[in-house]
ZAKEMI-268718 format. One line per field, with one value per residue (C-alpha): x, y, z; residue number from 1. Coordinates in Angstrom, 2 decimals. Each point is the difference from the previous one (the first is absolute). Example, Ala and Ser with C-alpha at 12.3 -4.5 7.8 and 13.67 -1.06 7.14 Angstrom:
REM ZAKEMI-268718
xx: c(12.30_1.37) .
yy: c(-4.50_3.44) .
zz: c(7.80_-0.66) .
num: c(1_2) .
This chain:
REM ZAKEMI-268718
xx: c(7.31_-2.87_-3.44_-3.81_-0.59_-3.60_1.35_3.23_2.02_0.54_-1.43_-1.96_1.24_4.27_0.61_0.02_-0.56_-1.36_0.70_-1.36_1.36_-1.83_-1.29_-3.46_-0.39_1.07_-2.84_-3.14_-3.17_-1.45_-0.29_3.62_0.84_-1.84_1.78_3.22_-0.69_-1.58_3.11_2.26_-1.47_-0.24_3.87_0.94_-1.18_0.22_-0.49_1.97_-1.72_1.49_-2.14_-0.32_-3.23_-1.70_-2.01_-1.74_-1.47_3.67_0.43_3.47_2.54_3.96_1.49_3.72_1.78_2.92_1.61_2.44_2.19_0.00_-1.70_2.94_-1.48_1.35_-2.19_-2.80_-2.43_-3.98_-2.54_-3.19_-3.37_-3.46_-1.94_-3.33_-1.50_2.97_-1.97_-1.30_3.26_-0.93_-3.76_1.15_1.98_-2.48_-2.11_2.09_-0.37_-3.18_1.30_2.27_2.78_1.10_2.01_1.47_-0.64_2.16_-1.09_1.89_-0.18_1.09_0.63_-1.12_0.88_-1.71_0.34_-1.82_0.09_-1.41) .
yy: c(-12.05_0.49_-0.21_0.84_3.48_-1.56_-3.12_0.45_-3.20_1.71_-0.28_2.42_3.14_-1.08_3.18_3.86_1.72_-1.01_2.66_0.29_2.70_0.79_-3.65_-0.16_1.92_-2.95_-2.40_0.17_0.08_1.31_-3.49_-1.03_3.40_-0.44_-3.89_1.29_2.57_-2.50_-1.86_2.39_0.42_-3.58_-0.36_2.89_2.42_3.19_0.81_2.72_1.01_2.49_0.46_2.43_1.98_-0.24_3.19_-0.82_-3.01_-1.29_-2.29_-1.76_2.31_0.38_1.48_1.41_-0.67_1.91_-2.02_2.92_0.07_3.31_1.88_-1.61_-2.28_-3.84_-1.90_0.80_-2.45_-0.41_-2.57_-0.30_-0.10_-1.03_2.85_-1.76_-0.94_1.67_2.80_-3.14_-0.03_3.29_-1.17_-3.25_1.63_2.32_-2.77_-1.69_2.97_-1.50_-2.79_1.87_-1.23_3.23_1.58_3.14_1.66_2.35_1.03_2.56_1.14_-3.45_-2.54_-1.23_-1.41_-1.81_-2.61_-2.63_-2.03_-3.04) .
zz: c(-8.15_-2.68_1.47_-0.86_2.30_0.07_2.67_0.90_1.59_3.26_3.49_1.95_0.85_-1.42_-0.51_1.37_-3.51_-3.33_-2.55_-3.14_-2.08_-2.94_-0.37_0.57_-3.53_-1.91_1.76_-2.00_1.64_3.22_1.24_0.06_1.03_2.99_0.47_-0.05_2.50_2.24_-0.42_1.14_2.71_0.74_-0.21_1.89_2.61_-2.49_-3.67_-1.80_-3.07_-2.94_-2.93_-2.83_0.08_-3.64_-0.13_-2.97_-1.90_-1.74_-2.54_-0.83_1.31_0.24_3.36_0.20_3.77_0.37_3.35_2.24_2.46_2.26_-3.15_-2.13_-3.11_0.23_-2.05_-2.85_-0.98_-1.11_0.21_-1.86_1.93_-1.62_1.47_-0.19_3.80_1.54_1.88_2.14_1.89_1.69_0.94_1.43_2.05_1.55_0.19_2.58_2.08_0.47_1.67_2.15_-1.43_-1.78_2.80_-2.36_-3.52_-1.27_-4.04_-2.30_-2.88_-1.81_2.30_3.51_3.23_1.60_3.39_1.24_3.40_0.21) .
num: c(1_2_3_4_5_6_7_8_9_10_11_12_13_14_15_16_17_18_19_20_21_22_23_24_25_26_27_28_29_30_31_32_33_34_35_36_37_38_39_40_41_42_43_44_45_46_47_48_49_50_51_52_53_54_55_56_57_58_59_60_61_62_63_64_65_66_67_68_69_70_71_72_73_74_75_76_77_78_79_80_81_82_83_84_85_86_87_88_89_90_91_92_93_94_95_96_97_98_99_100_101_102_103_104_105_106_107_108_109_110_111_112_113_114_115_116_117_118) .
């Protein structure tokens, strides 16, 4: 199924999780960000969130995944980001803490975790 993350064609609460790994950095805008988030936790009753943490402002950028297996390499690949409005992802997020929706937030040193109840 193919579907705009802004309205999704589900019902209320369909689902346990809704996982977005390293998505939310290709929406643009803190607007539709903040949509898709909503709508997550419309469809289900938790939100699983992994995003790369942009420490600085980023233009266009290229990012090498290397995919293992208990430490063993079994698939290499990149993608391309545009950098620009990425370090919204992080704020978003926090900002839902405001709501109490942001139940746990985990950052490192490039990447964070983060879940949400609805």
């Amino acid at each position: 199924m193919c579907a705009d993350a802004r309205r999704m064609p589900f019902r209320d609460r369909a689902f346990d999780w809704a996982i977005t790994f390293f998505g939310l950095m290709y929406i643009r805008g803190r607007g539709d960000k903040e949509r898709v988030l909503r709508e997550g936790l419309r469809v289900a009753r938790k939100v699983l969130l992994v995003e790369p943490v942009i420490a600085r402002r980023a233009g266009d950028y290229l990012v090498r995944v290397h995919v293992l297996d208990k430490g063993r390499t079994v698939h290499r690949t990149c993608f391309g980001v545009s950098g620009k409005n990425i370090r919204q992802t992080g704020s978003v997020v926090r900002m839902m803490a405001g709501s109490g929706s942001l139940v746990r937030l985990r950052e490192e040193r490039n990447y964070f975790i983060a879940t949400l109840h609805g």
